[in-house]
N, C-alpha and C positions, 0 to 999 in steps of 0.2 A: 613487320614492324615496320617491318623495321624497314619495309623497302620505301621508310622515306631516306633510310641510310644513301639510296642511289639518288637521290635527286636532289543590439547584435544577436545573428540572432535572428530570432521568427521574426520581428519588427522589420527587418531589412528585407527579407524575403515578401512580405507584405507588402511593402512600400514598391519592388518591385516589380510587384504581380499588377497591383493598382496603376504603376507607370503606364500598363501594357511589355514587361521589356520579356513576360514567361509566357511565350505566345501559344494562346491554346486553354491558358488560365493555370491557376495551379494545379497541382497533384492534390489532391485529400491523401493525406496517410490514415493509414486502417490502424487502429491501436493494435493488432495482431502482429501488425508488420513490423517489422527492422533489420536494422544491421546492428552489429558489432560495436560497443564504445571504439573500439581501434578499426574503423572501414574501410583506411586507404592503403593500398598500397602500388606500387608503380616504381620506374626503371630511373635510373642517373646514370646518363652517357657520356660517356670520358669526355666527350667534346664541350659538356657544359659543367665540367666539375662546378666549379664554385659556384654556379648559380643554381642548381641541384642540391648541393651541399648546404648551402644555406637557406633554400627554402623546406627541405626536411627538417631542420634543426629548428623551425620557426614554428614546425607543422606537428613534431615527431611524437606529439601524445595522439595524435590519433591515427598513426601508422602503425598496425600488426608487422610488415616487413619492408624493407626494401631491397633492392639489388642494384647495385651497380654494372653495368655496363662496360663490364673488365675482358672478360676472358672469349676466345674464339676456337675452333676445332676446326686446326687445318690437315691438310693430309701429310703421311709421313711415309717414310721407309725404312723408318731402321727401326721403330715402336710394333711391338706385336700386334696392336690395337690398328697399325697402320694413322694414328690418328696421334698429334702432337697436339698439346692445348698452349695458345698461345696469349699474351698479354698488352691490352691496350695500355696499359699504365707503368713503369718502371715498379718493383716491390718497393722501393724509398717511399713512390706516391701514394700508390695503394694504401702502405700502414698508417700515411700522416690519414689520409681521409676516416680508415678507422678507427683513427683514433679521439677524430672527431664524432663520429656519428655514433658508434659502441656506447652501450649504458644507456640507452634512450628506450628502452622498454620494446624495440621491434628488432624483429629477427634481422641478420643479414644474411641474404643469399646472393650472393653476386650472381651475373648472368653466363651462358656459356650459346654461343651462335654459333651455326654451323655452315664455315668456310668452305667446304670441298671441292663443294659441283656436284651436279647432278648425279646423282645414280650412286655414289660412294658411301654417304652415311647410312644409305639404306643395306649397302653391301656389308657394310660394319656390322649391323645391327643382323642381318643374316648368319656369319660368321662366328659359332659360338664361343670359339676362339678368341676372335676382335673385341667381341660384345666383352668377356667376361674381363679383358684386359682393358677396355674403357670404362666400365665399371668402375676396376681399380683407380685409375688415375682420376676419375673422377673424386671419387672417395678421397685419395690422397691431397687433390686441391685444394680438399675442405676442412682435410685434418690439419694440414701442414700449413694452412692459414687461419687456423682458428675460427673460420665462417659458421655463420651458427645454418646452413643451409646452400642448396645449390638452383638455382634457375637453369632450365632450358627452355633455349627457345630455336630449336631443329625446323627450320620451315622449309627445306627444299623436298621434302618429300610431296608438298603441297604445290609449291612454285616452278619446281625445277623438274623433277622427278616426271618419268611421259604415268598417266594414270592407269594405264593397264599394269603397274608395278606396282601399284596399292594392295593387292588381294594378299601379296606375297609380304609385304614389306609390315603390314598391320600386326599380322602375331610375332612379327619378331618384334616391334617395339614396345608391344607388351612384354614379351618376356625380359626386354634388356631392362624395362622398367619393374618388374617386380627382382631381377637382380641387384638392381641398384636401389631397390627400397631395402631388402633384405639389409644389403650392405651400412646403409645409413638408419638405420633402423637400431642395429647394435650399436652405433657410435653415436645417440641423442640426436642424430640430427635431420635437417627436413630437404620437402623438394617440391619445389612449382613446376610446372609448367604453363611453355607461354603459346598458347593453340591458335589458329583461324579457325573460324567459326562454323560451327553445325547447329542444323537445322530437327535433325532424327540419325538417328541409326544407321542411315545409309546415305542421306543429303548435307549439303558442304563437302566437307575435307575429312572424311570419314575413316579416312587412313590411320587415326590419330588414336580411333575406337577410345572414347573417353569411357563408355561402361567398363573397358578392360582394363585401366590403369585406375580407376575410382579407387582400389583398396593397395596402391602403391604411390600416392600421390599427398601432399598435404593442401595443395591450394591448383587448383585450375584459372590460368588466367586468360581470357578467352579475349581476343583480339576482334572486338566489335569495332573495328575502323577502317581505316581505307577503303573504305564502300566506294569510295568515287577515287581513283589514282591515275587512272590513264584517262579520262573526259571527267569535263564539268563535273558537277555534282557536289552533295555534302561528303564530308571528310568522311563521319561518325555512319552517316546513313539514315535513314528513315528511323525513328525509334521504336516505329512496329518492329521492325527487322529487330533490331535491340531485344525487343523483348518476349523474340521465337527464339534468338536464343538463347535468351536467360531463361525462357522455362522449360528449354530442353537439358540445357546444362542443369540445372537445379534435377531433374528428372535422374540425370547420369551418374551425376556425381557426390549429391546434396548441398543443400544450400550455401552452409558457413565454407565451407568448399572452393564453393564456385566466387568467379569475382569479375565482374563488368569491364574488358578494355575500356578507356575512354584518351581521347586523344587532345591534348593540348597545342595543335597545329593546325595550318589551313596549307590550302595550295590557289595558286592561282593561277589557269589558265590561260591562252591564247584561243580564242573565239576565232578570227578571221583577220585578215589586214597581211600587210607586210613589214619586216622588222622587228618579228614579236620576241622570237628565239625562244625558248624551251619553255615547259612549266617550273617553275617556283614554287620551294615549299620555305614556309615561315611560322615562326611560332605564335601560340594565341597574343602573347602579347607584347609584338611586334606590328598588329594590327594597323596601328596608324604610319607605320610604312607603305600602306598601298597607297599609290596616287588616284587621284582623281577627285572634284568636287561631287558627287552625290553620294548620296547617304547609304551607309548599312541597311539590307532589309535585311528580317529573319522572316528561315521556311517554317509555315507551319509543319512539316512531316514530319523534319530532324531537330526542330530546333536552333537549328547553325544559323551564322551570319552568312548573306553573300551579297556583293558588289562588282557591278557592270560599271568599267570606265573603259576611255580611250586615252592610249598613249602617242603618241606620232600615227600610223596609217593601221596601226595595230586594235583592235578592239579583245577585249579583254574580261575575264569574271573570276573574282574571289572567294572562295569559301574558307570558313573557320567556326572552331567551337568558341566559345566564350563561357564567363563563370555559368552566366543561365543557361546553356548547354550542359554545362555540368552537373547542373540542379537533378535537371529534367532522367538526367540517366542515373543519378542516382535513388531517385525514385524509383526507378524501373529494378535496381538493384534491392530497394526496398522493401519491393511490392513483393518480390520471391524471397524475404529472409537470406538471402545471399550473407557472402562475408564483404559484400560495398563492393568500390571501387578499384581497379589496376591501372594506376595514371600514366599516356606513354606521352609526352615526358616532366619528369617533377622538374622545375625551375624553370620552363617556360610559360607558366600558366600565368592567366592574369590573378594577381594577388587577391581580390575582394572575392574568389572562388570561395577561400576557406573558412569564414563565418556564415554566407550561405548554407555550404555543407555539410558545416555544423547543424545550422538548424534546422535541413533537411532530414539528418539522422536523428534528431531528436538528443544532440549531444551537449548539456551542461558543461561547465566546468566545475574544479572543484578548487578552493584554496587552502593553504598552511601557511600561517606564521610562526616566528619563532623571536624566539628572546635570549639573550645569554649575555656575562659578563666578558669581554676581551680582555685578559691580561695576562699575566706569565704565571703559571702556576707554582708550586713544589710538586715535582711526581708524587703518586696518589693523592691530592687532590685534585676531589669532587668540581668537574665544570656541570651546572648545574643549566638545564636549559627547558623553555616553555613557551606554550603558544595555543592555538586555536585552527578546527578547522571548519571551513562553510562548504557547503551546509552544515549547521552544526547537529550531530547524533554522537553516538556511541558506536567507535571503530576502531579496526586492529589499523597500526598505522606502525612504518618502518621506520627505524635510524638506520642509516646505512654513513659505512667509511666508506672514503675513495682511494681505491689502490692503484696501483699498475697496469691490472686487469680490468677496468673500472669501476663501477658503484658496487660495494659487498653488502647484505643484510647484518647489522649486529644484532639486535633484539626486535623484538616487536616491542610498542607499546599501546597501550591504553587509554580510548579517551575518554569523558565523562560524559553523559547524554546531552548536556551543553560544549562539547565538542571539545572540551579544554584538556589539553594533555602536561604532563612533567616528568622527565629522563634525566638522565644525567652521565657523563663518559670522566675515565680517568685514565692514567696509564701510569707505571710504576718506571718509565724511563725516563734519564734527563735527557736535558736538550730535542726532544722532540715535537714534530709537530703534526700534525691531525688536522683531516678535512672533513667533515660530517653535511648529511642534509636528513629533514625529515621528508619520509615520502609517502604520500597516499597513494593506496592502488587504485585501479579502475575501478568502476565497478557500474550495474545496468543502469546505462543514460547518462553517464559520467567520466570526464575521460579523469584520468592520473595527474597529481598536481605533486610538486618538492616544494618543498622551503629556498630560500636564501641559505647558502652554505653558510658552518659556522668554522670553528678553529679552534684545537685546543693546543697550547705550547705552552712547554714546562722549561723549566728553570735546569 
């Protein structure tokens, strides 16, 4: 990922295509094809809470999961597992954030990276000892914080690791990951991983053998980026490359499965000169911090922007994805009934991505209104409430309270084939007060819509 760590509507999309700005023309979608009403999902790295944060919560009907960018696995010696799990965030932090983004219809799995070095987590994973005591703590990170799921994202087997230690290292992370599914498995809950990418069975980073953890896995999030990190190049890569892997992974592990890295950053090079000092990496939409007067071109291959300027004796070249980068790979995600997109990272992306990729998925909205009288009750009296939803049919549609733990289902209710529905909440205690919403669930081609909360307070 992460080793950048070291360094409305089809009309818009049309209007785009026309500009010239989806080079190469559009995607035809196959009516066969799609994703998921819920297609994205992607990482929030402590470093950009809040801008993560509330781009999720702008986004988060069409999010299945996200993770946070919390937790590390460093090495220990006093832990049987040899292996301590450590924390980006204080728990104060942590909880305020979940307590924002919880209730929003997508799983959390926060993230777990692996700090060691070289040659240790594979040791771990040898050790069945280690392994079954990593396991645990695993597990326990996710009970003990209520997470609805865990991320890994282990890449030193790939980066660090010398490759003759692959033959050896492969069936043990199969086996730590069918312990750890067993494990999570009896407690409701799930597991990503976050992979670099394979080509077949024995090309890329094959050490990872996705055939062998396909039935210990809920979601594979396959890191199509960093194509270009140490020379020029696009970020993403060519979108052929994109889309060997998505039909090997779809092959490996099944569609809804599998899920497209796609990268919301660029880096920018040093070409020649002197004065230039390192590469640069920035996020998509920080864009117009590159200096220089000429223009953005995009590559036909990837899709990406890039830009040749000069700074002092330095000559220089930019690459980055942008929303029509975005398009383009979600198509490719399309094209194989994938489960969509894994965005690395949410909150830096340019905003006008997500109406786009709506209407790349083929994703409506849906609305609820509602109606009620606000005043003070007597306990058991009837608050009486109603509304409408569009498209208008006949659907099962939730009232839900909000508690502590947040949104609960009370009842189902009922709409009429002109979509108009009527409920009604009461409660037998005084002085109390109540937060209600009505909420439609997703459903094919539609993401999840709520009402405007309402309020019932008694006397």
């Amino acid at each position: 990922m992460k080793r950048i760590m070291a360094g409305v509507v089809s009309v818009i999309a049309s209007l785009a295509v026309a500009a010239g700005l989806l080079v190469g023309g559009p995607v035809s979608p196959a009516s066969a094809n799609s994703v998921p009403a819920r297609f994205m999902s992607g990482w929030m790295p402590y470093w950009t809470t809040n801008a993560s944060v509330n781009s999720f919560l702008a986004n988060s009907s069409i999010f299945s999961d996200i993770s946070p960018f919390w937790h590390n696995a460093a090495k220990s010696s006093s832990n049987t597992s040899k292996i301590t799990i450590q924390n980006h965030l204080s728990k104060s932090e942590r909880d305020a954030v979940l307590a924002k983004i919880k209730g929003k219809g997508a799983g959390i799995w926060p993230s777990i990276t692996d700090g060691t070095g070289a040659g240790y987590m594979s040791g771990v994973m040898k050790n069945s000892t280690q392994r079954a005591a990593l396991v645990n703590q695993i597990h326990s990170l996710v009970v003990d914080n209520k997470y609805d799921g865990i991320d890994l994202d282990f890449e030193k087997f790939a980066f660090s690791d010398n490759r003759s230690t692959w033959a050896a290292t492969r069936p043990a992370w199969v086996q730590f990951m069918k312990q750890l599914s067993a494990k999570f498995k009896a407690s409701g809950k799930k597991i990503s991983v976050a992979l670099p990418p394979m080509t077949g069975d024995k090309s890329g980073y094959w050490v990872y053998d996705w055939k062998g953890i396909k039935n210990y896995i809920d979601k594979l999030r396959v890191m199509t980026y960093d194509y270009s990190w140490d020379s020029p190049g696009p970020v993403g890569g060519p979108l052929s490359w994109v889309d060997n892997v998505t039909k090997y992974g779809v092959s490996a592990v099944g569609g809804r499965k599998f899920q497209v890295g796609t990268p919301t950053y660029g880096r920018d090079w040093a070409i020649s000169g002197s004065g230039c000092g390192s590469t640069k990496t920035f996020h998509s939409n920080q864009r117009s911090s590159i200096p220089g007067s000429s223009a953005w071109k995009r590559d036909a291959a990837s899709a990406e922007l890039y830009k040749n300027y000069k700074t002092g004796n330095c000559k220089r070249v930019a690459w980055v994805s942008d929303q029509y980068t975005q398009v383009r790979r979600l198509a490719i995600a399309k094209k194989y009934n994938t489960g969509g997109l894994a965005q690395w990272m949410v909150g830096t992306e340019i905003s006008s991505q997500w109406p786009l990729l709506r209407a790349e998925a083929g994703i409506r909205s849906q609305k609820v209104s509602r109606s009620y009288t606000n005043k003070l009750r007597k306990p058991g009296t009837k608050l009486w409430v109603k509304g409408k939803i569009s498209p208008k049919r006949k659907a099962n549609i939730r009232l839900q309270r909000y508690t502590k733990n947040g949104w609960r289902n009370v009842r189902t209710v009922k709409t009429t084939k002109a979509g108009n529905y009527r409920t009604s909440v009461f409660t037998k205690k005084r002085k109390a007060k109540y937060t209600f919403r009505i909420a439609v669930p997703a459903r094919s081609g539609y993401t999840a819509a709520y009402s405007k909360t309402f309020v019932l307070r008694t006397r």
